[in-house]
N, C-alpha and C positions, 0 to 999 in steps of 0.2 A: 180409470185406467191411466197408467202410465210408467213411465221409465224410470231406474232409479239405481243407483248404484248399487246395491244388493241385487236385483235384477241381475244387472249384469253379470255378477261375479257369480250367480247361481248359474247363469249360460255357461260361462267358462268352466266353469266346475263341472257342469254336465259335460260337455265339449272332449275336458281333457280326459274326465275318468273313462269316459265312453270309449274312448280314441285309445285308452293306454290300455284298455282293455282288447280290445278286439284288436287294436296294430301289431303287428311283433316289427320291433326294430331292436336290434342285434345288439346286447349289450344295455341298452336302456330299459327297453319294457321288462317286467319280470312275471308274467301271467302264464306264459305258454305251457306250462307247465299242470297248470291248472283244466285245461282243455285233455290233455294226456291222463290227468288222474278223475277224473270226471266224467270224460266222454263230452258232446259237442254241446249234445241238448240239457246237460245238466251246466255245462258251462255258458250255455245264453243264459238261462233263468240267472244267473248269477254276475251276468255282466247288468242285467237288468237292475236286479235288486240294487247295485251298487251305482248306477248312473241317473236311473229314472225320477227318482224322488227328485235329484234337485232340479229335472226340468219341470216335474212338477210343481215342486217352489216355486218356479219362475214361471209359471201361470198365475200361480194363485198369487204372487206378489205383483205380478203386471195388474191385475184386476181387482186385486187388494182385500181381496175375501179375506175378512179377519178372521175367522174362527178356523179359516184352513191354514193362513200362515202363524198358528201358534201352533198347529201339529206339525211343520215342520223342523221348528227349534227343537224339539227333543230327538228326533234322527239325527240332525247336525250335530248337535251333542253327543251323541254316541257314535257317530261314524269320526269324529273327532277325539275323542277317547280309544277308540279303537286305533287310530295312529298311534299316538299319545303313548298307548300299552303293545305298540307292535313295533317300534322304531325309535321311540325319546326316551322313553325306559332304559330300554335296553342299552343305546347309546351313551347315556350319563352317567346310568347308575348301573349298568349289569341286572336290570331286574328286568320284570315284564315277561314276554311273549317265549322268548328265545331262550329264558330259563325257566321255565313253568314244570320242568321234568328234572328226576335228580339222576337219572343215567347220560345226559347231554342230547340226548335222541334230538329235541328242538334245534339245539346249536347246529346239528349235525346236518337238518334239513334246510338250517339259513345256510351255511357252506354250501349247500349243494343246488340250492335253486337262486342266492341272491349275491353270494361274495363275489360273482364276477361281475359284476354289471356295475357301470358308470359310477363314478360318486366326482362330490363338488365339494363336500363336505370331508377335512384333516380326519386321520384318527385321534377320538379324544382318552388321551390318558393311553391305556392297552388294552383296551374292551374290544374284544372280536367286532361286534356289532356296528358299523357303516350304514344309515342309510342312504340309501342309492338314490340319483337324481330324481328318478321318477318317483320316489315316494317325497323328498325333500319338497319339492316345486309345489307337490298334490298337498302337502302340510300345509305350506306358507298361503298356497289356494284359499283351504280348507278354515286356516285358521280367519281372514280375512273376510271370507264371505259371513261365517259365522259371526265376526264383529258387526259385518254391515245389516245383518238379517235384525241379531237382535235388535241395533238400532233404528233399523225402516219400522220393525214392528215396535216398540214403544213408543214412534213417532206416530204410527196410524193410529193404535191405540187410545192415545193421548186426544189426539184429534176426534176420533167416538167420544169419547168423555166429554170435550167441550161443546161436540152437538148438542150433547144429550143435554146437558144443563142449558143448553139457551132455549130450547124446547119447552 
């Protein structure tokens, strides 16, 4: 058992997503909406899905169960891609999430649930598409832990390997 700087950044990551989920602060969070299209109890299970795993990570990486922190890099990688294709796409190159329709219906839904809310981040070029602070921070999060994650795990890893051969 122990602490370790993926550890950590798997708390924080649980922390923020949880919190941006379930908080509404006026202008920043942009979920509330989601509660309205859903209903309550479909929007817990859904605050769940998206928070849970990485406290879970930060179990399994406090304790250092190997064969459960290799099931979490491939959620990290997909909830990371899933930024990626909902917010950096779209952003740079006008592809992604927000044009996946060729009537604009998507565009239509980011004006309506996301273009007011907070940004930190210039417009780049003239692409409609801003991501907004709470998804920018959750990125830099996001991207982070998943540097740290993979390298806690090829560091324990490595270290199984050298048991094993002194064995």
């Amino acid at each position: 058992m122990s602490f370790s700087t993926a550890w950590f950044f798997q708390i924080i990551l649980f922390l923020y997503e949880y919190l941006a989920w379930q908080v509404e602060i006026k202008n920043y969070t942009t979920h509330g909406h989601h509660r309205d299209l859903f209903g309550q109890n479909a929007y817990f299970l859904i605050v769940q899905i998206n928070s849970l795993p990485h406290l879970a990570a930060a179990y399994v990486y406090y304790h250092r169960i190997k064969w459960a922190m290799i099931l979490y890099m491939p959620y990290l990688m997909i909830f990371t891609t899933g930024q990626i294709f909902t917010w950096w796409l779209p952003y740079f190159f006008e592809k992604g999430l927000w044009y996946t329709d060729e009537n604009g219906k998507k565009l239509a839904q980011y004006k309506q649930y996301h273009a007011n809310h907070h940004r930190i981040l210039p417009r780049f070029k003239d692409h409609a598409i801003i991501p907004d602070t709470e998804h920018t921070i959750l990125f830099v999060l996001t991207c982070i832990t998943l540097l740290l994650t993979i390298r806690t795990t090829i560091k324990v890893m490595k270290n199984k390997a050298v048991k094993f051969k002194i064995k």
